[in-house]
C-alpha positions as CSV (number, residue, x, y, z in Angstrom):
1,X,26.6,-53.2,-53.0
2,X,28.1,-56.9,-53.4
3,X,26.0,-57.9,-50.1
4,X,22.7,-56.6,-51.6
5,X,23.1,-58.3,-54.8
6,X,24.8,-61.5,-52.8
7,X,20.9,-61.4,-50.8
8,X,19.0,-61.0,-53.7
9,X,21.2,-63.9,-55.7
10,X,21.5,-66.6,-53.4
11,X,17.4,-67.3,-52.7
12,X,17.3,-67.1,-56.5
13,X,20.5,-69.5,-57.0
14,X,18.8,-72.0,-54.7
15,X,15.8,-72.2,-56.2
16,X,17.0,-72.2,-60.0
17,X,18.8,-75.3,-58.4
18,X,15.7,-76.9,-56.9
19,X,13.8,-76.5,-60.4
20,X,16.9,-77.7,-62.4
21,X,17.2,-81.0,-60.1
């Protein structure tokens, strides 16, 4: 279950990131 969310949360981390900087 912590994999699936980890693959789910890390495109959406990186891109949170992009729009931030």
């Amino acid at each position: 279950m912590q994999g699936g969310t980890d693959l789910i949360l890390t495109p959406v981390n990186w891109l949170t990131n992009l729009t931030n900087n």
